[in-house]
C-alpha positions as CSV (number, residue, x, y, z in Angstrom):
1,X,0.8,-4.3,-16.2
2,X,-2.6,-3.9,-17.8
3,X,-5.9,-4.5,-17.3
4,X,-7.4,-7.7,-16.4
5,X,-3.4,-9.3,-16.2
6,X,-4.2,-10.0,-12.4
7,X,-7.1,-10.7,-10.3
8,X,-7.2,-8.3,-7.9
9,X,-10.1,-9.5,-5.8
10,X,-8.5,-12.9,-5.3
11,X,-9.3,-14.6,-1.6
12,X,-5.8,-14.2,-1.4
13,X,-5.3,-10.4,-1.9
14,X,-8.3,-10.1,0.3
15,X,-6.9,-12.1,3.4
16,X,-3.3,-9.9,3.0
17,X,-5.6,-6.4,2.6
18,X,-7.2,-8.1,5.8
19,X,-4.5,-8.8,8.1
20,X,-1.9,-6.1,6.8
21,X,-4.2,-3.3,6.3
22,X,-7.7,-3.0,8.0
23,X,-6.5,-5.2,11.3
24,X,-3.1,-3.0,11.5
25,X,-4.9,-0.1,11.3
26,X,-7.7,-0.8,13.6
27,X,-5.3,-2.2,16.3
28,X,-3.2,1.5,16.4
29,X,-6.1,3.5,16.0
30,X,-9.8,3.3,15.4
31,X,-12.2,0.6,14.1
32,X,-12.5,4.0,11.0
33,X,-10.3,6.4,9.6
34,X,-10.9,9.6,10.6
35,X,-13.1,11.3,8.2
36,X,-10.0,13.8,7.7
37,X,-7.8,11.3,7.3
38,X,-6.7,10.1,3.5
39,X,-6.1,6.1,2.4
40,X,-4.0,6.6,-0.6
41,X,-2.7,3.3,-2.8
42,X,-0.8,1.7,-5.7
43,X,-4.4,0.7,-6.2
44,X,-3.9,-0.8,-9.7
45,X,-7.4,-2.1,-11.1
46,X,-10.4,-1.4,-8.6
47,X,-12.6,-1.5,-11.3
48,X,-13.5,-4.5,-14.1
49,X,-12.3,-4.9,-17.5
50,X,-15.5,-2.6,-18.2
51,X,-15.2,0.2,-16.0
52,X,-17.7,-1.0,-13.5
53,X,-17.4,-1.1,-9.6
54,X,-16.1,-4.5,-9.0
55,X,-16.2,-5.9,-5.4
56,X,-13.5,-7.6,-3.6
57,X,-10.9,-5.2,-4.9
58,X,-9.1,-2.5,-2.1
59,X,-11.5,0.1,-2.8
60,X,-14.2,-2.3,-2.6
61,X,-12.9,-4.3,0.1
62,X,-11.4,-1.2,2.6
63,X,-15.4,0.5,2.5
64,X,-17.6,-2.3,3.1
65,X,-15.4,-3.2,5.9
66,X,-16.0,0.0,7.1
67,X,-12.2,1.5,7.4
68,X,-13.0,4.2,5.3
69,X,-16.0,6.3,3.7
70,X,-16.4,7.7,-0.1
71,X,-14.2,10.4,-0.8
72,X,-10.6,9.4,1.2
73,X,-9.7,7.2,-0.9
74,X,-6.4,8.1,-3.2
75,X,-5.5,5.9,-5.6
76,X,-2.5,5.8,-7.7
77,X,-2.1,4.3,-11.3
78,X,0.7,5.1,-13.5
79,X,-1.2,2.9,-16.6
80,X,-3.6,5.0,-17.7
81,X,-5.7,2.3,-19.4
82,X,-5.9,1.0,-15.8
83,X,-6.4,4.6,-14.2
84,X,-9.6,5.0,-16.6
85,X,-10.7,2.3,-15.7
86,X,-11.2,3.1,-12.2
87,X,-12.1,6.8,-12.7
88,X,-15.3,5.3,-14.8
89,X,-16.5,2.8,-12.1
90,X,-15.8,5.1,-9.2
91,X,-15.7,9.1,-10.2
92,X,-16.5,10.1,-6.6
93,X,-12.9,9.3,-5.3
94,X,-9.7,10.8,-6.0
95,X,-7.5,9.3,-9.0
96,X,-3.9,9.9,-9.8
97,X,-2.8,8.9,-13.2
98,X,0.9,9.6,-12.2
99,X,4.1,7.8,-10.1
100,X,3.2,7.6,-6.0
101,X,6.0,9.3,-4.4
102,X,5.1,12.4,-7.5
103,X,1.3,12.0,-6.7
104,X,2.0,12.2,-2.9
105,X,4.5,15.6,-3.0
106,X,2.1,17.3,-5.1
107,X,-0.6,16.9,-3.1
108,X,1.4,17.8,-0.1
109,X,2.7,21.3,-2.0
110,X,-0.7,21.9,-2.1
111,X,-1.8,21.8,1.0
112,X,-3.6,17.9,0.3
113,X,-2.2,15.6,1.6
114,X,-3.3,14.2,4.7
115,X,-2.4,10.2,5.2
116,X,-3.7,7.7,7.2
117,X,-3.0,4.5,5.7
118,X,-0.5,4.2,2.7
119,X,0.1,1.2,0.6
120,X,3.4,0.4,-1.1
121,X,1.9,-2.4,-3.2
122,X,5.4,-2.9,-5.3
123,X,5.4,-5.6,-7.9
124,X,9.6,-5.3,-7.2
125,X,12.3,-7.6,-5.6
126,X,13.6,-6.0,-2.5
127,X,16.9,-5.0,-4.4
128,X,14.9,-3.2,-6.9
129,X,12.3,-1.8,-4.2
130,X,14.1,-0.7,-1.5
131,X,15.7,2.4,-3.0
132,X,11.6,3.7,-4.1
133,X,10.5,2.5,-0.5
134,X,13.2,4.9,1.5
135,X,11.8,7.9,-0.6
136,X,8.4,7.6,0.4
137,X,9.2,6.9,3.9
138,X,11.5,9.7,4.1
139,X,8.9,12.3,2.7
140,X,6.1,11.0,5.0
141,X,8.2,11.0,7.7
142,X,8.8,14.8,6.9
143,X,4.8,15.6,6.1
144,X,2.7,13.1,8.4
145,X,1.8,11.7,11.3
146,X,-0.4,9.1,12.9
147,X,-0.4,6.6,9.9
148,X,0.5,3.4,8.4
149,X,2.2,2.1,5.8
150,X,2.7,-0.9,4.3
151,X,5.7,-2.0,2.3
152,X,5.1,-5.0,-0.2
153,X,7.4,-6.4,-2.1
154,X,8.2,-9.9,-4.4
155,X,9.8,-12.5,-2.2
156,X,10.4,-15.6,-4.5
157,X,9.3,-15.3,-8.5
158,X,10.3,-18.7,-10.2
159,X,14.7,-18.6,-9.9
160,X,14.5,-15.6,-7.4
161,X,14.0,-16.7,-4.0
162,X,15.0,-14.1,-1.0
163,X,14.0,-16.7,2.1
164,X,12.5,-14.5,4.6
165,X,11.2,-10.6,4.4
166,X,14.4,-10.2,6.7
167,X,16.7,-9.5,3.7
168,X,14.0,-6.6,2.4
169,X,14.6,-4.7,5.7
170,X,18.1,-5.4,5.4
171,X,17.7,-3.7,2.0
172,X,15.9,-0.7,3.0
173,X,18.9,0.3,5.9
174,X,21.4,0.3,3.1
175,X,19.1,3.5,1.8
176,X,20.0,7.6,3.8
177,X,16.3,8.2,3.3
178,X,14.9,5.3,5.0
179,X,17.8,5.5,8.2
180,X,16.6,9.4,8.0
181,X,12.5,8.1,8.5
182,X,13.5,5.3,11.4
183,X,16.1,7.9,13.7
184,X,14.1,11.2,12.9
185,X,9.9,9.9,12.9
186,X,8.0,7.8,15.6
187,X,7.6,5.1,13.1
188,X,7.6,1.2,14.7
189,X,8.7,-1.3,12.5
190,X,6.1,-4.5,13.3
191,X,8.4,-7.3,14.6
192,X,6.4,-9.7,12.2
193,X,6.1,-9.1,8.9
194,X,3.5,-10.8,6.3
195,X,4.0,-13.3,3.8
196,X,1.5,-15.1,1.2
197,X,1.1,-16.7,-2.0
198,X,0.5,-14.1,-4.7
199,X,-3.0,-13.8,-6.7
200,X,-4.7,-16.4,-8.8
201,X,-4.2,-20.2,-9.2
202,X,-0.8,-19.6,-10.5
203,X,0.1,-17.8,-7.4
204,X,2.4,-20.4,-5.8
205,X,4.9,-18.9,-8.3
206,X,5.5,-16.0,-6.1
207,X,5.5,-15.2,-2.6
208,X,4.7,-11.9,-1.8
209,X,6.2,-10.2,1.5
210,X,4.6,-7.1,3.7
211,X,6.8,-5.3,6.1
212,X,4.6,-2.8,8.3
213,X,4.8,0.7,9.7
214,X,3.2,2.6,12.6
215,X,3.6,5.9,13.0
216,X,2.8,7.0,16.5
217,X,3.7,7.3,20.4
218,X,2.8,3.8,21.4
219,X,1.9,0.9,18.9
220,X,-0.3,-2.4,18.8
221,X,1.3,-4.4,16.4
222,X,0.2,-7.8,15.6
């Protein structure tokens, strides 16, 4: 993907951030993260096509609605076009111009990596997803505690049409990793999962699908 191929601050994108992000975490733990705490992301462009602060976007979007303060926010761009992008507009946050689950492992072999909120934004079909998903469940599971994580992934693109985000969790128990993360960590699986329209005025093309995490002794879900 490049820059400018999707509008990221959408009413859509911001009424999914809402309900799948900010209100999950806020009903498991506080109205803000922890100052200690980390929000890392498949952030993709926070910034605009000119590498200024753009509002509306997650960055944007998870500080003014107080979640979380300059400085805990860890976003993760493989394009580097993209990545640039958001390190001009915002150079007081924390950038990774590399894959997630790398980004995440170094930072935990360092001694960095403390998560409260991670988002799995996939641009993949379940069948394609699942296998990247289990991974990152199974090392959080292994580092981490007190978080969530959400898991998006492409429900119906033009001929591809799963039905219902049951067939995604169907996908991720065919994965070691992800059976490893649900037997061995405290996560909760939220009973409802979270579908919309995908971004823009062509959005109706695809349906996007959020399953939810909480990792913790007791959990709110909604």
């Amino acid at each position: 993907m490049k820059a400018g191929d999707k509008d990221w601050s959408c009413p859509k994108k911001q009424k999914a951030r809402w309900e799948t992000i900010i209100s999950q975490y806020q009903s498991n733990f506080s109205q803000s993260m922890p100052k200690e705490k980390q929000y890392w992301s498949m952030c993709s462009q926070c910034a605009d096509d000119h590498g200024n602060p753009s509002e509306g976007r997650e960055l944007s979007q998870m500080v003014s609605g107080g979640l979380i303060s300059q400085g805990q926010f860890h976003g993760v761009e493989i394009n580097k076009g993209i990545h640039d992008l958001n390190v001009s507009a915002y150079p007081d946050e924390n950038w990774h111009n590399k894959d997630m689950y790398q980004a995440m492992a170094e930072a935990h072999g360092v001694g960095e990596f403390n998560p409260g909120i991670v988002n799995l934004d996939l641009i993949q079909t379940p069948e394609t997803g699942a296998s990247y998903i289990s991974r990152c469940m199974a090392l959080l599971t292994a580092t981490s505690t007190d978080l969530v994580v959400i898991a998006n992934f492409i429900l119906r693109k033009r001929f591809y049409n799963t039905k219902s985000g049951d067939y995604a969790v169907e996908a991720l128990n065919r994965y070691p990793q992800f059976r490893y993360a649900m037997t061995e960590g405290k996560w909760k699986m939220c009973e409802s999962y979270y579908s919309y329209d995908g971004t823009g005025d062509t959005g109706s093309r695809t349906w996007m699908g959020s399953l939810i995490f909480v990792q913790k002794e007791t959990t709110a879900c909604s």
